[in-house]
C-alpha positions as CSV (number, residue, x, y, z in Angstrom):
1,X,102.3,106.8,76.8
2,X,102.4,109.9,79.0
3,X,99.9,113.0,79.2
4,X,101.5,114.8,76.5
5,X,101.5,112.2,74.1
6,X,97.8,111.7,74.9
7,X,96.8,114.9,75.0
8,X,96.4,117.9,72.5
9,X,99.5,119.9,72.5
10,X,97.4,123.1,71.4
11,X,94.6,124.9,73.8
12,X,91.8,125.5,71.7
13,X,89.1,127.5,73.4
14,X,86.7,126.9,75.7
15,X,83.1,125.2,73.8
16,X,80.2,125.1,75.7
17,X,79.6,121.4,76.7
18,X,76.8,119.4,74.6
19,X,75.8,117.6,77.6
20,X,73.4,119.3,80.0
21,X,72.3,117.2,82.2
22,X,72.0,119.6,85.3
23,X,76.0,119.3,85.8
24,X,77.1,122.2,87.4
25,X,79.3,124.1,84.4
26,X,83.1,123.5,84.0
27,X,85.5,126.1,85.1
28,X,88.5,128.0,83.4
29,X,91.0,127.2,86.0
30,X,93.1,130.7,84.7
31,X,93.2,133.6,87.1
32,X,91.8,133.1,90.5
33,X,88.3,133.7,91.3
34,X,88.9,136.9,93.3
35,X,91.7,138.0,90.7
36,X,90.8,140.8,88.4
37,X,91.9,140.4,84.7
38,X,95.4,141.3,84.7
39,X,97.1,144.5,83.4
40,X,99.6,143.5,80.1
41,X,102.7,144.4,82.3
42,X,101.4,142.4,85.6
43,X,100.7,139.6,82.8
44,X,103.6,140.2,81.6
45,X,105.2,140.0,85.3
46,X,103.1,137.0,86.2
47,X,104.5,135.0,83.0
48,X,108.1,135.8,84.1
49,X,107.5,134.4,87.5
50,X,105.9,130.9,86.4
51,X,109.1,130.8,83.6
52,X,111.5,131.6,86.6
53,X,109.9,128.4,88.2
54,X,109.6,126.2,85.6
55,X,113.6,126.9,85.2
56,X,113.6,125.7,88.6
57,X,111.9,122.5,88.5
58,X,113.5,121.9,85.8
59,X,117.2,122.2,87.0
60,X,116.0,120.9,90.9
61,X,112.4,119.5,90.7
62,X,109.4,120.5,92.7
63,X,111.2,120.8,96.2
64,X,114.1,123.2,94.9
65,X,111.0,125.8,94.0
66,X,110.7,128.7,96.9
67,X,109.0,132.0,97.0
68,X,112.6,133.4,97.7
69,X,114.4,131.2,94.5
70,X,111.6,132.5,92.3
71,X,112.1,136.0,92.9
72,X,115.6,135.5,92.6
73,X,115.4,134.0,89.2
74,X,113.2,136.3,88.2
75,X,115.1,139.4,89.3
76,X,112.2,140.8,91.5
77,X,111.8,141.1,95.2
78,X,109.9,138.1,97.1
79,X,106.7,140.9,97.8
80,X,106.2,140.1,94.4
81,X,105.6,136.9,94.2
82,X,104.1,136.6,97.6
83,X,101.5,139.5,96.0
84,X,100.6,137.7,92.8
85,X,100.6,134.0,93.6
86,X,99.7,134.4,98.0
87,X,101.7,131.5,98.8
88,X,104.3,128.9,97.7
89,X,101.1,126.3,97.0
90,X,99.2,129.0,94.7
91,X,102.7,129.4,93.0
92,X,102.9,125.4,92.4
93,X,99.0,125.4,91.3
94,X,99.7,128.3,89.1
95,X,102.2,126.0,87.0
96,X,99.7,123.4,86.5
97,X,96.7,125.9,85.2
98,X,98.0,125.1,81.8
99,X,98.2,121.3,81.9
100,X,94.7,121.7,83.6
101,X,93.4,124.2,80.9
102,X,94.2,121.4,78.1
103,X,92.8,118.3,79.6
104,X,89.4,120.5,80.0
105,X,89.4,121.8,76.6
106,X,90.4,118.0,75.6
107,X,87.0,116.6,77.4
108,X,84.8,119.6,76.7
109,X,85.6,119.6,72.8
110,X,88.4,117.1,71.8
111,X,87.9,113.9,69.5
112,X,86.3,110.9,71.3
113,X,86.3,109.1,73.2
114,X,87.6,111.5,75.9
115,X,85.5,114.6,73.7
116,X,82.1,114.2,72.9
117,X,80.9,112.1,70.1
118,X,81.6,108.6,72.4
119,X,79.5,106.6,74.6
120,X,79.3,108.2,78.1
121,X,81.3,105.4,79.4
122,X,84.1,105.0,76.8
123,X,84.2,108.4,77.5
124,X,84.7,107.7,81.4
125,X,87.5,105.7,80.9
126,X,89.6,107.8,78.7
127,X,89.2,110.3,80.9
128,X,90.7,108.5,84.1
129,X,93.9,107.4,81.6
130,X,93.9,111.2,80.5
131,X,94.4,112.1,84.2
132,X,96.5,109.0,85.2
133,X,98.9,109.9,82.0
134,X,99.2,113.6,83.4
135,X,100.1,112.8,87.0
136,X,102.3,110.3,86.0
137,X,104.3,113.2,83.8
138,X,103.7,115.8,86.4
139,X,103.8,113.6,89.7
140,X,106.6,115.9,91.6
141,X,104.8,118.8,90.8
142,X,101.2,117.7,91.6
143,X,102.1,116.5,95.2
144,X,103.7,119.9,95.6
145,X,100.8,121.7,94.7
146,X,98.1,119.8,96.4
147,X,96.7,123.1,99.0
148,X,95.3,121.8,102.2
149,X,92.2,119.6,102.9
150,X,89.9,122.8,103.4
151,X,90.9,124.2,99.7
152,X,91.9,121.0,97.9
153,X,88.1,119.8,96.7
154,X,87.2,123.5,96.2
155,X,90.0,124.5,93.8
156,X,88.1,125.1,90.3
157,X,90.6,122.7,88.4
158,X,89.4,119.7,90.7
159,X,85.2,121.2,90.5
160,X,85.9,120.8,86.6
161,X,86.6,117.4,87.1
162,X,84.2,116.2,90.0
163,X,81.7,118.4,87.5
164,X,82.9,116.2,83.8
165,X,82.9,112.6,86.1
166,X,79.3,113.1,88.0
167,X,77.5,114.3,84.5
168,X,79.0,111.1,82.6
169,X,77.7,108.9,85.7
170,X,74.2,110.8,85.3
171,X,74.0,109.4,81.8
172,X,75.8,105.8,82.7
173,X,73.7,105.4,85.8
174,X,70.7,108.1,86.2
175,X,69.3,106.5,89.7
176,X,72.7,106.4,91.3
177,X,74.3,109.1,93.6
178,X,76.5,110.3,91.0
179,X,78.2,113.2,92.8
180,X,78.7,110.7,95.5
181,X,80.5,108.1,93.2
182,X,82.1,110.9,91.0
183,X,84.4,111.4,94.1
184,X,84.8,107.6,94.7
185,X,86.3,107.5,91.1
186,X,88.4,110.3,91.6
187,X,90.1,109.0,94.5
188,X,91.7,106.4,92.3
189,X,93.4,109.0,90.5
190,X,94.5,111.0,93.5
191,X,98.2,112.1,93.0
192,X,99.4,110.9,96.4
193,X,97.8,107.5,95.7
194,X,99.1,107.8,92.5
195,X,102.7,108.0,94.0
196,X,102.4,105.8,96.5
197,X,101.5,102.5,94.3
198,X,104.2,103.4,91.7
199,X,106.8,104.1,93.4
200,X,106.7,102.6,97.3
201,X,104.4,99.9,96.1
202,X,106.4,99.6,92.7
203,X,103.4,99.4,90.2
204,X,104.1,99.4,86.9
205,X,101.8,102.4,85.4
206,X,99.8,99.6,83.1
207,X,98.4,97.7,86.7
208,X,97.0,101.5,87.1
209,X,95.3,101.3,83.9
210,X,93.6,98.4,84.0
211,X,92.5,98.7,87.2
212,X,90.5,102.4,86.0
213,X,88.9,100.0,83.5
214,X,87.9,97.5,85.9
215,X,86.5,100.2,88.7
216,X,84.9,102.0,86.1
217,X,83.0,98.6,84.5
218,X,81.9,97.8,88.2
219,X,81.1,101.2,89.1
220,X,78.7,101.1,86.1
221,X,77.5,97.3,85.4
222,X,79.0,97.9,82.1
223,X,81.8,95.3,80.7
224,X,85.9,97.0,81.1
C-alpha cells in the first residue's frame, strides 16, 4: 500500500493543531518564505511550469527534468524558470509541495491514528508508514530534490516534520531530548536510506515497516 492509497486524496485546509506542547508551529510548505503571494498570471505561469515537469518525469523520470526541458515544454524562455523556482533543486522541491501539503494536513487534522484523536504513539507510527509509503511512490523524485546539507534540515517541509515527531515524543517521553531523538527517528525515513536498502540492499518495503515499529517501541519503552 503506497502513499496515495494511505493518504487523503483531497487537501483540506490547514487546522490549527490540538497539541501545544511548546512545539514550534507547523509550516505551509507553499510559496517560499521570501516569495510574495503570487499575481493570478505568475500563478498562473508557475502552474504551467510544474505541469511541464511533471510531463517530464512522467515520460523520463526525475533525471530527464532540466531548467532548459521545462522551459521548452512550457513554451517560455529558461529566465523564467530560473526567476520563479532559482534553481533546478527548488524546481524538483516545488513538485513535491503538494505531496508535502497533504501528509501535513493528514497529521494536523486527518482521522487517527496519524490525525489527532490516537494515542501519541499509535500516532508515531502511522506517521513514519505515512512517510515511508510517500518516498516509496515518489523515491526518483525525492533524491532529486534533496538541496544541499546547508538547506536540507532548514527547508519548511522537513521543520513540519522534525516539529509533528519532537511534540509526539514530548508527550511519549517528557524527560527525553525530544528534538534530539526526533531527528534520530527521521533518519530512518531518509530518502537516500530509503533507496539504498530497497533497491542495492533489496529490501522488501514490509522489512521497512516493521523495523519503524520496532525503532519507535524502543525509542519510547512502549511495546511495537
Amino acid at each position: 500500500m503506497l502513499y496515495a492509497g494511505f493518504m487523503s486524496a483531497a487537501l483540506p485546509p490547514f487546522p490549527q493543531p490540538e497539541e501545544s506542547l511548546g512545539a514550534p508551529p507547523l509550516l505551509d510548505v507553499g510559496t517560499a518564505p521570501d516569495e510574495p503571494c503570487l499575481r493570478a498570471d505568475a500563478a498562473r505561469n508557475r502552474a504551467r511550469l510544474l505541469e511541464a515537469a511533471s510531463r517530464l518525469i512522467a515520460e523520463h523520470g526525475a533525471a530527464g527534468v532540466t531548467m532548459e526541458a521545462v522551459a521548452a515544454a512550457a513554451g517560455v524562455g529558461k529566465g523564467t524558470v530560473f526567476r520563479r523556482f532559482g534553481d533546478r533543486t527548488g524546481l524538483l522541491t516545488a513538485l513535491l509541495d503538494h505531496s508535502a501539503r497533504t501528509l501535513q494536513a493528514d497529521f494536523m487534522g486527518g482521522p487517527p491514528p496519524l490525525g489527532p484523536g490516537a494515542p501519541p504513539v499509535e500516532r508515531l507510527r502511522a506517521f513514519g508508514l505515512a512517510v515511508l509509503y510517500r518516498s516509496a511512490e515518489q523515491l526518483d523524485l525525492q533524491l532529486a530534490a534533496q538541496p544541499d546539507p546547508t538547506r536540507r534540515f532548514a527547508h519548511p517541509s522537513q521543520q513540519a516534520l522534525q516539529a509533528h515527531v519532537t511534540m509526539l515524543l514530548r508527550q511519549i517521553q517528557p524527560g527525553a531530548d525530544c528534538d534530539l531523538l526526533a531527528h534520530t527517528l527521521l533518519s530512518f525515513l531518509d530518502p537516500a536510506l530509503i533507496s539504498h536498502l530497497t533497491r542495492q540492499r533489496g529490501m522488501a518495503l514490509e522489512r521497512l515497516e516493521k523495523g519503524w515499529l520496532d525503532l519507535v517501541a524502543r525509542v519510547t519503552g512502549t511495546e511495537s
